[in-house]
Backbone bond lengths (Angstrom), bond angles and torsions (degrees), N, CA, C in turn:
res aa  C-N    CA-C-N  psi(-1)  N-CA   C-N-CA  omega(-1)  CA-C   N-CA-C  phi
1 X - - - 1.463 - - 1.525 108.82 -
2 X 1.110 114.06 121.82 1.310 123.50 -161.43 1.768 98.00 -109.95
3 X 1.969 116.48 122.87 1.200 119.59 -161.07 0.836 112.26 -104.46
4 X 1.384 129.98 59.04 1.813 144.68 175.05 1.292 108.67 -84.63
5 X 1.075 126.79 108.45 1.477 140.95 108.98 1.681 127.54 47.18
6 X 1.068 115.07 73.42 1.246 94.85 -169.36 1.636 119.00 -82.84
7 X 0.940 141.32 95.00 1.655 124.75 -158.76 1.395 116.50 -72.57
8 X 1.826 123.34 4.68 1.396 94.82 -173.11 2.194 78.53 -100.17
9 X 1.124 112.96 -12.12 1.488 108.70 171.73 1.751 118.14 -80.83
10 X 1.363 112.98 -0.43 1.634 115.66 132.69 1.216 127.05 -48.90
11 X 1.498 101.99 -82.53 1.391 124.09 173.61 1.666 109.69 -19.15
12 X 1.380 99.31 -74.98 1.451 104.28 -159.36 2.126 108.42 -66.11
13 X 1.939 110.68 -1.59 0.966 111.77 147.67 1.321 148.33 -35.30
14 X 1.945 73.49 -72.14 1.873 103.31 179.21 1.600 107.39 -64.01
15 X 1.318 116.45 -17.81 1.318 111.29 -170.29 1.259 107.67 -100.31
16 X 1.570 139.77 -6.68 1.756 133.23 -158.72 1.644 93.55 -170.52
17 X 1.087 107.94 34.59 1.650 102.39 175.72 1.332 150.26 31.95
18 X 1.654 97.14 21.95 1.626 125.48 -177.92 1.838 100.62 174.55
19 X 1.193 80.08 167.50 1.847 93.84 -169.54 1.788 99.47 -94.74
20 X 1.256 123.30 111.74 1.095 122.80 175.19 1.806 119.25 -90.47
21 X 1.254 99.86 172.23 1.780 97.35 -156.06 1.483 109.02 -76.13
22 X 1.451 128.35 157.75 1.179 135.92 35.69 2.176 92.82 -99.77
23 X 1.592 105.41 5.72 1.395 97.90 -173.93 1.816 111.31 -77.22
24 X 1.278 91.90 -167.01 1.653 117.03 178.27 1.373 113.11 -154.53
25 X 1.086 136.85 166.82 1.592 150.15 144.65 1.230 108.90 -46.87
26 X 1.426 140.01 -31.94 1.120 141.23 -138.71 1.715 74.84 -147.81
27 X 1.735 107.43 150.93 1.469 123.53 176.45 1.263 112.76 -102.31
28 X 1.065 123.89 11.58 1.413 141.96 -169.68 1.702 118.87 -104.83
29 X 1.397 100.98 -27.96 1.488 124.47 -155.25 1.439 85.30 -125.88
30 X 1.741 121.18 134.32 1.352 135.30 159.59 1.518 100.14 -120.93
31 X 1.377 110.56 170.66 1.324 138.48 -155.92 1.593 102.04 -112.69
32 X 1.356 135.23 131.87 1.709 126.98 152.87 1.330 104.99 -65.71
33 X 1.163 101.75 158.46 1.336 119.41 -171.73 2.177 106.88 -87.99
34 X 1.200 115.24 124.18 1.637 95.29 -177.51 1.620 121.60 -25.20
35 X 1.367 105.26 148.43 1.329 104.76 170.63 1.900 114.29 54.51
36 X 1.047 86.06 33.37 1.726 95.19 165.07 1.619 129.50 -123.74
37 X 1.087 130.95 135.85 1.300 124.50 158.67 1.605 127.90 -87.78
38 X 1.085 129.85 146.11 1.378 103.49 154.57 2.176 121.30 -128.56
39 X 0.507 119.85 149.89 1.521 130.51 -162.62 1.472 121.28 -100.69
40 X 1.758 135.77 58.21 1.512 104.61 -167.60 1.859 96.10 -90.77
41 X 1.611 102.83 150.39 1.425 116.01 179.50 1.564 102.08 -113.95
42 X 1.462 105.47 121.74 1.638 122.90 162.73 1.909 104.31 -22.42
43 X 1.458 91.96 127.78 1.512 96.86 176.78 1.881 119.55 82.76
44 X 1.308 108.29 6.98 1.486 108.94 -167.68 1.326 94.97 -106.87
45 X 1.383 116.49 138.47 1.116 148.78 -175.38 1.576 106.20 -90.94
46 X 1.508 118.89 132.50 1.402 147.18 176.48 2.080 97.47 51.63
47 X 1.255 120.07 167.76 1.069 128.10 -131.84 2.015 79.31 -91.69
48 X 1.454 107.95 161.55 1.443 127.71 175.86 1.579 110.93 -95.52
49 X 1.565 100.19 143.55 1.364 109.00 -160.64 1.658 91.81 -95.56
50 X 1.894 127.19 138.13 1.269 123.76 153.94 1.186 109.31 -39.33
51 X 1.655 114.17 164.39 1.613 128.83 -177.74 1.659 93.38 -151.46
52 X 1.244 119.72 134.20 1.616 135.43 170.69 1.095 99.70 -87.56
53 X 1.567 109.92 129.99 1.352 114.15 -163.26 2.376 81.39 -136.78
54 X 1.349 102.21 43.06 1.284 99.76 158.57 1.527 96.38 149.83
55 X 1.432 116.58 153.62 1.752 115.36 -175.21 1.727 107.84 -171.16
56 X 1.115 126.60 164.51 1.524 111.13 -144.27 1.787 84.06 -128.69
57 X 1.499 116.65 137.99 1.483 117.83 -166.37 1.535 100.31 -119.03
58 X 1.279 114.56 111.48 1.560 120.83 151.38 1.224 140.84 -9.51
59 X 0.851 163.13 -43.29 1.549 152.73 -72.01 1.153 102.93 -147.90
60 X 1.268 119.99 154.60 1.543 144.33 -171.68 1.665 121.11 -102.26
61 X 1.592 108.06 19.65 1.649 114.84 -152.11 1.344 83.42 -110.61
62 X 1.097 127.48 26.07 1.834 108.57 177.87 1.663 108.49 -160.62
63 X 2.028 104.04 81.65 1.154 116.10 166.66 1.462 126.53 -31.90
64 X 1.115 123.73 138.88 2.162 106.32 161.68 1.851 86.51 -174.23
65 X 1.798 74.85 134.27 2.057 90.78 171.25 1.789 95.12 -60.25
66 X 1.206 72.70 164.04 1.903 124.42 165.30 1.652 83.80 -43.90
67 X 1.212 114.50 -95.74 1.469 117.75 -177.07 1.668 136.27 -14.11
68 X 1.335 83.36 -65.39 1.722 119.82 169.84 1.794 116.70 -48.08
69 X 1.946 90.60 -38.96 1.559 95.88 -164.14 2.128 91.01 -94.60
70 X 1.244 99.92 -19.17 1.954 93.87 173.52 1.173 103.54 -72.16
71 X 1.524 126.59 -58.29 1.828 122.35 -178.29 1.256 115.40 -41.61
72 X 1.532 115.62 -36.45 1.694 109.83 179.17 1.212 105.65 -88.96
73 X 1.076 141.17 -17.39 1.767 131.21 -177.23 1.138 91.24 -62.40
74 X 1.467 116.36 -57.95 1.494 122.23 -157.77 1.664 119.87 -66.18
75 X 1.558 97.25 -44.18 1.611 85.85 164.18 1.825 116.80 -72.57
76 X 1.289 107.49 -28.04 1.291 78.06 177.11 1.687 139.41 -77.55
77 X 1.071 102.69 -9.61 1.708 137.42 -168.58 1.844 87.41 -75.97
78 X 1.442 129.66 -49.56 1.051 146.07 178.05 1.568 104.84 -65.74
79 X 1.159 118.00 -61.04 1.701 115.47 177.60 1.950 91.87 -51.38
80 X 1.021 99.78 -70.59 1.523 97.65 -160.00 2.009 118.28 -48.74
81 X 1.007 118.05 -26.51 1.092 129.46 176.98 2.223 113.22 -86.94
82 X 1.371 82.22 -25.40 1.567 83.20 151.02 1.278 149.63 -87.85
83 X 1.447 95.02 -30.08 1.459 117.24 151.26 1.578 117.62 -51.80
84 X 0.822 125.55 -26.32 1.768 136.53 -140.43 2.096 88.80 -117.93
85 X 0.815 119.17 -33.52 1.628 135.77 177.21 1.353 112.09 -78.43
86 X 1.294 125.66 -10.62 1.365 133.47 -176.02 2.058 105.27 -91.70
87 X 1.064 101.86 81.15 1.215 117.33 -178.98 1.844 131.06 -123.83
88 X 1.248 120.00 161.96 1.918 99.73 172.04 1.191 87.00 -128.24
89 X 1.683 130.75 25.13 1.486 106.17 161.88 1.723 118.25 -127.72
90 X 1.651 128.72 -168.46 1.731 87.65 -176.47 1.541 108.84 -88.93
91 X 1.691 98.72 164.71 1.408 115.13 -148.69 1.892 90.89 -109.22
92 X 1.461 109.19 146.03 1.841 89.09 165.52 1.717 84.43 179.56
93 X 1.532 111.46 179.42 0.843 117.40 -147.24 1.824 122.67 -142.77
94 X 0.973 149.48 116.89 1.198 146.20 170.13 1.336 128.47 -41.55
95 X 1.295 111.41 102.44 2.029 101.95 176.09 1.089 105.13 -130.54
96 X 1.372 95.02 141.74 1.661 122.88 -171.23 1.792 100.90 -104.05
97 X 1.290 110.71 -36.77 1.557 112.88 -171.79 1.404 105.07 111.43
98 X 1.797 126.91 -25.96 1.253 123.76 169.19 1.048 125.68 -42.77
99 X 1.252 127.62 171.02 1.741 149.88 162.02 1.781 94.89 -22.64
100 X 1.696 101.14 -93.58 1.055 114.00 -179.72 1.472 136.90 -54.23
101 X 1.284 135.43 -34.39 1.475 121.18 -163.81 1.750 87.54 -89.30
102 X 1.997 108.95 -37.17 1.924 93.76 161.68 1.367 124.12 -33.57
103 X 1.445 131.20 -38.76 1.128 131.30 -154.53 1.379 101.78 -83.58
104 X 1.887 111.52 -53.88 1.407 100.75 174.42 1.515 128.54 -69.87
105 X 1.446 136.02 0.51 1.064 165.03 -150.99 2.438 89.59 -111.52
106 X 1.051 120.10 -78.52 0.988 111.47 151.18 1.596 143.56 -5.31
107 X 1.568 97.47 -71.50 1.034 129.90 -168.84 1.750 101.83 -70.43
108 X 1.289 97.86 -54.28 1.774 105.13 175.28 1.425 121.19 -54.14
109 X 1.458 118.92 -25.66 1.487 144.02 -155.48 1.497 98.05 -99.18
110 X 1.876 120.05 -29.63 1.370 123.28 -178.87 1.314 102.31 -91.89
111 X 1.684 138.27 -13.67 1.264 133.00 154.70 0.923 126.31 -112.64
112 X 1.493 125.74 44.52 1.346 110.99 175.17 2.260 91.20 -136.33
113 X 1.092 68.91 155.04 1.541 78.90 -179.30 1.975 114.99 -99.22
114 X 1.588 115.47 2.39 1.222 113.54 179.97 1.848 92.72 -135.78
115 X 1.065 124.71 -177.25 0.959 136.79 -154.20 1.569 96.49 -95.01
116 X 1.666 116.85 132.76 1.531 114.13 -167.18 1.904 79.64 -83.87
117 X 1.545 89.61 166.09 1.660 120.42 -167.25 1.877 82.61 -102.44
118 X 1.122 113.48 118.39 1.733 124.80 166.87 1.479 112.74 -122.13
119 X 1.818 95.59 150.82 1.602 97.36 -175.49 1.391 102.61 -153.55
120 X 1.343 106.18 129.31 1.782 122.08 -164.97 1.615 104.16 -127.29
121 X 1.329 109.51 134.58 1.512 131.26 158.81 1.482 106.36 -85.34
122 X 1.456 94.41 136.80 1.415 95.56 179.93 2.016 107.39 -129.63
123 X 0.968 136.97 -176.24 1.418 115.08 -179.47 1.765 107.13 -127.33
124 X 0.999 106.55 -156.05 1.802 90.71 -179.73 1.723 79.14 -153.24
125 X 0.951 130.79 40.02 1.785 138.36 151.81 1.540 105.82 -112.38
126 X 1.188 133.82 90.30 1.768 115.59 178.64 1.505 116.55 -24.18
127 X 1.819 116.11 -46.51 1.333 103.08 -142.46 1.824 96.27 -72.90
128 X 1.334 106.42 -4.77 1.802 97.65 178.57 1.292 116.07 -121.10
129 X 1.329 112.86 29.71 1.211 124.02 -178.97 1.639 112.06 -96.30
130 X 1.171 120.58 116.48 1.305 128.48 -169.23 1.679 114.83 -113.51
131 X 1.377 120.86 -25.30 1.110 146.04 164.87 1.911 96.38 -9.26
132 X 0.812 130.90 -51.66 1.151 120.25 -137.62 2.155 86.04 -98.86
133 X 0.940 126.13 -12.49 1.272 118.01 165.91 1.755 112.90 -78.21
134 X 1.220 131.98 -25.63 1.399 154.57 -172.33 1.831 84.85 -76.93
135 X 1.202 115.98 -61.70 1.607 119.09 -158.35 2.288 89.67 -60.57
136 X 1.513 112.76 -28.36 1.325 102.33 -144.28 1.835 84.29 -79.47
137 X 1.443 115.30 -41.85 1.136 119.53 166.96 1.346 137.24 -25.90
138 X 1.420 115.59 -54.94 1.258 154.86 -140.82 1.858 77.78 -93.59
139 X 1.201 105.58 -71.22 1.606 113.38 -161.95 1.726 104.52 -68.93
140 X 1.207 121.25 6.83 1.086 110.87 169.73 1.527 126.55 -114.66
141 X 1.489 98.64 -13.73 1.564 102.56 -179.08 1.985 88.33 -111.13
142 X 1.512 117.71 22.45 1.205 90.59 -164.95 1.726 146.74 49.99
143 X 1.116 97.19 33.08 1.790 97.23 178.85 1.894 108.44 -79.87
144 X 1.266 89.55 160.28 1.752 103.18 -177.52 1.752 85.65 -86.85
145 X 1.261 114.28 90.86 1.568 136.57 165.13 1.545 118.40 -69.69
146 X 1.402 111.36 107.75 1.692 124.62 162.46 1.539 109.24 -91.76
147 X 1.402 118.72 159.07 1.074 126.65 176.09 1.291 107.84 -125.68
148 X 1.768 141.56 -168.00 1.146 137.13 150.03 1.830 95.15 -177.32
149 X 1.280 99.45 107.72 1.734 99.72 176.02 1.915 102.56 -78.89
150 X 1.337 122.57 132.27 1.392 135.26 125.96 1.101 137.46 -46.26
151 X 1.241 111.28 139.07 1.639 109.89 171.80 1.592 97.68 -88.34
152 X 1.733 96.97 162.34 1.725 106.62 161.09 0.947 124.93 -80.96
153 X 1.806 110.13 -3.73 1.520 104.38 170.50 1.402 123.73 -122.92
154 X 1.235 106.12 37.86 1.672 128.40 -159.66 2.018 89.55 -71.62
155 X 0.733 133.44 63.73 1.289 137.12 169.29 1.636 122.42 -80.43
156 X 1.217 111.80 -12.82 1.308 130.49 168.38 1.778 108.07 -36.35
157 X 0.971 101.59 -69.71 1.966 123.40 167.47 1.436 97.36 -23.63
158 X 1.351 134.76 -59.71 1.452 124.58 -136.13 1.434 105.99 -71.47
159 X 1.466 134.07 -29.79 1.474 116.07 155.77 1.579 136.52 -59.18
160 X 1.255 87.76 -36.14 1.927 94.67 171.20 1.391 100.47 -59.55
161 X 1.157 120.07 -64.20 1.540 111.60 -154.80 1.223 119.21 -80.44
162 X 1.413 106.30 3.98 2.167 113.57 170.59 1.853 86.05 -93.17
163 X 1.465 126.51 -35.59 1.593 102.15 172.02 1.837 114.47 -68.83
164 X 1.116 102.55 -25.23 1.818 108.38 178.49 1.405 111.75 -54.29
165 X 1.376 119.93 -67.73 1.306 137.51 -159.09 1.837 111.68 -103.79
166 X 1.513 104.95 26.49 1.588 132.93 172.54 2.143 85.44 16.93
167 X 1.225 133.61 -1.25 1.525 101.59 167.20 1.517 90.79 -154.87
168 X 1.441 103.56 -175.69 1.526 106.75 -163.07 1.468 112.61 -91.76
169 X 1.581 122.67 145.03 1.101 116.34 -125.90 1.760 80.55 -171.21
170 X 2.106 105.90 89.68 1.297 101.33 174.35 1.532 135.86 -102.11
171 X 1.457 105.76 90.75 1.493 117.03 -143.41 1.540 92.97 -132.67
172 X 2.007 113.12 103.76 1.454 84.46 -166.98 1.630 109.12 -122.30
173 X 1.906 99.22 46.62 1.324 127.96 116.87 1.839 145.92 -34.86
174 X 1.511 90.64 -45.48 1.189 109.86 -168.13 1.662 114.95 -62.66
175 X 0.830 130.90 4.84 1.407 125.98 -168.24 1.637 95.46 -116.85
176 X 1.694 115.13 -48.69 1.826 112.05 173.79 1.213 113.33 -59.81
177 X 1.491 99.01 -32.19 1.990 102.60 177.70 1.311 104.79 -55.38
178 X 1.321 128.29 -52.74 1.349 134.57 -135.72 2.097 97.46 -88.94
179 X 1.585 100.27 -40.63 1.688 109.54 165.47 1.435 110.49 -51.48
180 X 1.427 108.03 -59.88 1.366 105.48 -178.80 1.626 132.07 -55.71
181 X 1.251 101.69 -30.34 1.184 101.00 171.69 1.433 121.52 -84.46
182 X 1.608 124.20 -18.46 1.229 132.83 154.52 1.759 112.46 -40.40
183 X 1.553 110.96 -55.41 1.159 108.34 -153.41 1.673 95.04 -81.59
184 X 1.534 115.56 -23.99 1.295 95.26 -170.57 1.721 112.25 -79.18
185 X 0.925 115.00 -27.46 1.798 112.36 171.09 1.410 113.71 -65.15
186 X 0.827 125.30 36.13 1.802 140.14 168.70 1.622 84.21 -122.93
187 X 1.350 136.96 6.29 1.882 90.68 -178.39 2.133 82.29 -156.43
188 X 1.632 109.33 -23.67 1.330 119.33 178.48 1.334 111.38 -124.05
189 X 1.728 97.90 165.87 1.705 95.61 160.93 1.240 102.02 -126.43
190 X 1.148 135.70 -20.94 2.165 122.60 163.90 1.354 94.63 -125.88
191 X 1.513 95.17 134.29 1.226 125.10 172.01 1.760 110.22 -118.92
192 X 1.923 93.45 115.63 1.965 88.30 168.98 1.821 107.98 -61.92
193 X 1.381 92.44 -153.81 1.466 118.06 -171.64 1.185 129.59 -154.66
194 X 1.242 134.70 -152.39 1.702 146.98 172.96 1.548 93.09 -154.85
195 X 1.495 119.13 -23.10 1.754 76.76 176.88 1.431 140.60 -93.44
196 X 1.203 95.49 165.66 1.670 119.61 -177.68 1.592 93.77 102.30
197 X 1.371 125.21 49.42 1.517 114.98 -178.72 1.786 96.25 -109.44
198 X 1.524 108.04 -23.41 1.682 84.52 -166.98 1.668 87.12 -112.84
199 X 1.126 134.63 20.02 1.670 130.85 143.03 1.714 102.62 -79.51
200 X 1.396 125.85 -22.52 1.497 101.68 -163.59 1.513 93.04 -102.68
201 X 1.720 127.95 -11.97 1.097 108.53 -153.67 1.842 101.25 -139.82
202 X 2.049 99.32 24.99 1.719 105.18 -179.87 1.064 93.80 62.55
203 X 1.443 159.42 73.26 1.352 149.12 128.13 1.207 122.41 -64.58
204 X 1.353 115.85 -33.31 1.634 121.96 -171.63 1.616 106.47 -74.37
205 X 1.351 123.69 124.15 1.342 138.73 146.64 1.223 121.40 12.26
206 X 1.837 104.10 -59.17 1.494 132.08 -141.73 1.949 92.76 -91.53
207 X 1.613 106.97 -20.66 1.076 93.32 -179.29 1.846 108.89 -105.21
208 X 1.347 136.81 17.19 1.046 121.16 162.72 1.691 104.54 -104.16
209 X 1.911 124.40 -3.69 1.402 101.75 170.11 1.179 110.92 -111.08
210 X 2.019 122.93 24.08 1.540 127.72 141.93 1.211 104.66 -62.89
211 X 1.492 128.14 -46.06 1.464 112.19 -159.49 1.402 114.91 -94.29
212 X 1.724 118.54 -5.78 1.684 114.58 150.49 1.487 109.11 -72.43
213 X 0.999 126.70 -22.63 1.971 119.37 166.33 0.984 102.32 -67.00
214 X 1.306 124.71 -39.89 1.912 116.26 -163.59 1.414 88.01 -66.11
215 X 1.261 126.87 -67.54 1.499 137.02 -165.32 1.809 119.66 -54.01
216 X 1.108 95.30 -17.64 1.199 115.44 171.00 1.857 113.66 -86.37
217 X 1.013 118.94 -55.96 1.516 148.48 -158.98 1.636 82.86 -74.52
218 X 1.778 119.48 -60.00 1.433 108.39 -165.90 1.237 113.80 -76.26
219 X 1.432 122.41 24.73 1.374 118.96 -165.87 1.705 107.68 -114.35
220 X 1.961 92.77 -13.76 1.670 100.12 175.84 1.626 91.80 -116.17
221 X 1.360 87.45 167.47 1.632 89.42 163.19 1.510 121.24 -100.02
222 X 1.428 116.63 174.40 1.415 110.59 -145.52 1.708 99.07 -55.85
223 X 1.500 104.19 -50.93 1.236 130.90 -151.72 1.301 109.98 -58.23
224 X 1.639 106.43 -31.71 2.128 118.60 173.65 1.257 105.25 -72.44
225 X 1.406 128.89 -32.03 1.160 124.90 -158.76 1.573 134.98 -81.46
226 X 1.557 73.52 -35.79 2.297 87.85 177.57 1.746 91.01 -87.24
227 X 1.234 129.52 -35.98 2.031 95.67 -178.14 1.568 97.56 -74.61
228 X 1.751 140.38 -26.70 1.487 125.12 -160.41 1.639 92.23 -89.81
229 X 1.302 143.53 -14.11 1.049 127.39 -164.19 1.349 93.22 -132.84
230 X 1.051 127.40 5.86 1.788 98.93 168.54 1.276 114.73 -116.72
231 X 1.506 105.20 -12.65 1.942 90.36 159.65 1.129 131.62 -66.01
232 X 1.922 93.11 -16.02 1.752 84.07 -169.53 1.453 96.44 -100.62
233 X 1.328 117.80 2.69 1.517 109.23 161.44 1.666 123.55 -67.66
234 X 1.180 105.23 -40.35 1.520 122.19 167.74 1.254 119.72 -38.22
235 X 1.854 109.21 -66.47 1.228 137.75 -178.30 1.830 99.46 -59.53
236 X 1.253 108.11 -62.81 1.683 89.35 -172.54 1.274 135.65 -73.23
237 X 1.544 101.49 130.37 1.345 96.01 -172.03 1.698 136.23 -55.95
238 X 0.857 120.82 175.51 1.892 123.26 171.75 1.514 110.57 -92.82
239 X 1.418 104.93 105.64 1.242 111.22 -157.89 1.660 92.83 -130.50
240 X 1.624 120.25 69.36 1.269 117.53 165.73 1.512 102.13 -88.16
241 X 1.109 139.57 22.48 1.684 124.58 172.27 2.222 94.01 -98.99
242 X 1.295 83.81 -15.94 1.923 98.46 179.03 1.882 121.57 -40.87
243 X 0.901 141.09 172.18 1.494 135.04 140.81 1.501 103.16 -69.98
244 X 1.881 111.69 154.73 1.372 99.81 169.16 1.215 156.79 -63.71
245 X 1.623 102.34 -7.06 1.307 115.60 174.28 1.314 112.90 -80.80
246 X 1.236 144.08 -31.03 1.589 153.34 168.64 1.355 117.23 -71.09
247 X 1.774 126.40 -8.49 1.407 139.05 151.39 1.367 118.01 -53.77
248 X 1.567 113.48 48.26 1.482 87.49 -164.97 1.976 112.83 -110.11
249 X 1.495 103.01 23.45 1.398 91.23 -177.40 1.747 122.78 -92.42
250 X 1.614 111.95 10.20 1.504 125.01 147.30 1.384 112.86 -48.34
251 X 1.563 102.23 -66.78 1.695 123.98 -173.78 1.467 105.58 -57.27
252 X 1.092 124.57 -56.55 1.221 103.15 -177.96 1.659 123.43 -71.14
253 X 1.474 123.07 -33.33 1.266 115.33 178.69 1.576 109.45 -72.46
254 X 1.208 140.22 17.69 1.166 153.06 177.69 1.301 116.06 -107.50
255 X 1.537 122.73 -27.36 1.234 114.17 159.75 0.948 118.40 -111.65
256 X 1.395 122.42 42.47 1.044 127.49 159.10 2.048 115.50 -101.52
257 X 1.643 99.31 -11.98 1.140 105.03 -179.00 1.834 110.26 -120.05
258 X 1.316 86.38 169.79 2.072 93.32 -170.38 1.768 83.01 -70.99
259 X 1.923 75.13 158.30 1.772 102.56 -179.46 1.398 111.14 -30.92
260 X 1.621 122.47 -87.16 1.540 120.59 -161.13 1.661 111.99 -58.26
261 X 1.413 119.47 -28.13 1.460 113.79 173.09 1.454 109.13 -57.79
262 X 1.753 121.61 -57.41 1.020 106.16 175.88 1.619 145.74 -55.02
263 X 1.475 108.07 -25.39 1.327 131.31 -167.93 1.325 74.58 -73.27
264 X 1.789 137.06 -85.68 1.166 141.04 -164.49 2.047 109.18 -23.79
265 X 1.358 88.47 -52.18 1.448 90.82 -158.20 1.861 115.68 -70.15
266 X 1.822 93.70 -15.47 1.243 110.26 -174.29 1.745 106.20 -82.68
């Protein structure tokens, strides 16, 4: 295996903070595509094609209230976390204090008949110290609660985890993840989660002020929009020392461009 470099799987680094599939770090090495398997069988001739063995469908053909659509999150969030509890070794769980890993943290606490096993990073900088929403959690569903404070300069990690994750990987998560999961295998051996809750369910910020640009953007046409909004994107300065409302030369050079450029650029 020959460890060359692929440079357009840089690129797409510097640009999205990991190399997404069919690439690699290496030009040698490709990626499956999500939600794929692939299968080679002893004796088969020329290389095997991936197969999607599940994929998520769009569509607008299936009305349901507000109401209707909370009762099913909730049971299903509940099926799935029960499923996930079906174990013969010990079971416990990651809390951050967020939305989500609260929910599965909850959820574990409404089926389990002993006290779920929890485990929180905490930081030793206040302003990123969250610890203390995890503790409010913890004390309310009763979980057998661990803690473990970080340093801010715990940099020790950054060689292990470029051998962990064999390519570069800008996630600067990755080091509390990697504690936390240290500390929890001293007391568990699977631990649920919360992530992928505000990719499956718009949690991020970034995606309710794409869709005031969209709403904004569909209100001009393309052609008004990039000369009225991109000079004054030009013209305004970069004013992150600003309050957030006076940050506005992202926003404007964004509607000056079509949807996915902007989202990208945002």
């Amino acid at each position: 295996f020959e460890r060359q470099i692929d440079p357009k799987a840089v690129e797409d680094y510097f640009a999205l903070g990991y190399v997404p599939d069919p690439r690699c770090i290496y030009r040698q090495a490709h990626k499956l595509p999500p939600a794929h398997t692939l299968t080679w069988r002893r004796g088969q001739a020329g290389l095997p094609t991936p197969k999607p063995y599940w994929d998520v469908h769009f569509t607008l053909d299936n009305p349901i209230s507000l109401a209707d659509a909370e009762a099913e999150l909730r049971e299903r969030v509940r099926e799935s976390v029960r499923l996930r509890m079906i174990a013969d070794v010990p079971l416990g769980a990651f809390l951050s204090g967020g939305v989500d890993s609260s929910a599965v943290v909850a959820t574990m606490a409404g089926l389990s008949d002993s006290p779920v096993h929890t485990c929180a990073i905490g930081f030793d900088d206040p302003r990123f110290n969250e610890s203390a929403f995890a503790q409010q959690v913890a004390e309310r569903y009763h979980t057998d609660h661990k803690l473990e404070v970080v340093r801010s300069d715990d940099f020790d990690l950054i060689d292990t985890l470029a051998r962990l994750y064999d390519e570069p990987f800008a996630d600067s998560s990755a080091i509390p993840t990697y504690r936390v999961c240290q500390m929890a295998r001293k007391h568990v051996t699977v631990a649920l989660s919360g992530d992928g809750g505000d990719e499956s369910l718009g949690g991020y910020r970034r995606y309710r002020m794409h869709q005031g640009d969209e709403t904004m953007r569909n209100c001009l046409r393309h052609g008004l929009s990039r000369p009225l909004f991109g000079a004054r994107g030009q013209m305004y300065p970069k004013a992150d020392w600003a309050p957030r409302p006076l940050r506005a030369k992202t926003a404007l050079q964004a509607l000056a461009m079509g949807s996915v450029q902007a989202y990208h650029h945002s």
